[in-house]
N, C-alpha and C positions, 0 to 999 in steps of 0.2 A: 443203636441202630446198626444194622449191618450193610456192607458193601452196595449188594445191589440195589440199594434204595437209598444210598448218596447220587447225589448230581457230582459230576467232573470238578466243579467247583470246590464242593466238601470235602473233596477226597484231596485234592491238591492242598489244600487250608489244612486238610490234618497232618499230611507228611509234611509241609512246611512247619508246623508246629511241634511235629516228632524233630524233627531235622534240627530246630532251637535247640529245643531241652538237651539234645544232646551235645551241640554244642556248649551249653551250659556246663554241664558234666566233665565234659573233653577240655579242657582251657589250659591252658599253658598258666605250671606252676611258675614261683621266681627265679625255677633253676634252667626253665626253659624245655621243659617238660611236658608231657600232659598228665595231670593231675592222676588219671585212674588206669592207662595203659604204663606210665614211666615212659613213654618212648618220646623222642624229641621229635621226629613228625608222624601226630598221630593219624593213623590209615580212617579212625570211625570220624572223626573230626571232618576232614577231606573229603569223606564221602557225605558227610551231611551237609556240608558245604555243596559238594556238586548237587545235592539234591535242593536246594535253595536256589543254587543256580540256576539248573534245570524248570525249576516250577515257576522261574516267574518268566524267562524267556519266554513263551508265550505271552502273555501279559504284556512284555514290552512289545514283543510284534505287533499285537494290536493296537497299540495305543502309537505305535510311530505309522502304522494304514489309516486310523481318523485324525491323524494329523495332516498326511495325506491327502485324504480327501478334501481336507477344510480349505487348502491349498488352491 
């Protein structure tokens, strides 16, 4: 399926799931490294991390407005 015929939701679920795997990939070996850059803090890691960040911050905004409300 292509872009314009995801919903906002689908799209976020899949760079949240891009954003894993690479974490997956990116991991700190036991030298305190990342596995496939060599570099001790890796930049792809940290931006998938911000991107996990990013995607659910909304999510939490909404869910702390119908607590909110219920208030």
């Amino acid at each position: 399926m292509t872009a314009p015929f995801l919903s906002l939701a689908q799209i976020r679920n899949r760079l949240v799931l891009t954003a894993r795997a690479v974490l997956r990939d990116h991991r700190t070996g036991p030298d305190g490294r990342c596995r496939v850059c060599r570099r001790p803090h890796c930049p792809v890691s940290t931006a998938a991390r911000n991107v996990i960040q990013a995607a659910s911050a909304p999510r939490a905004a909404e869910e702390q407005a119908a607590n909110d409300e219920l208030s």
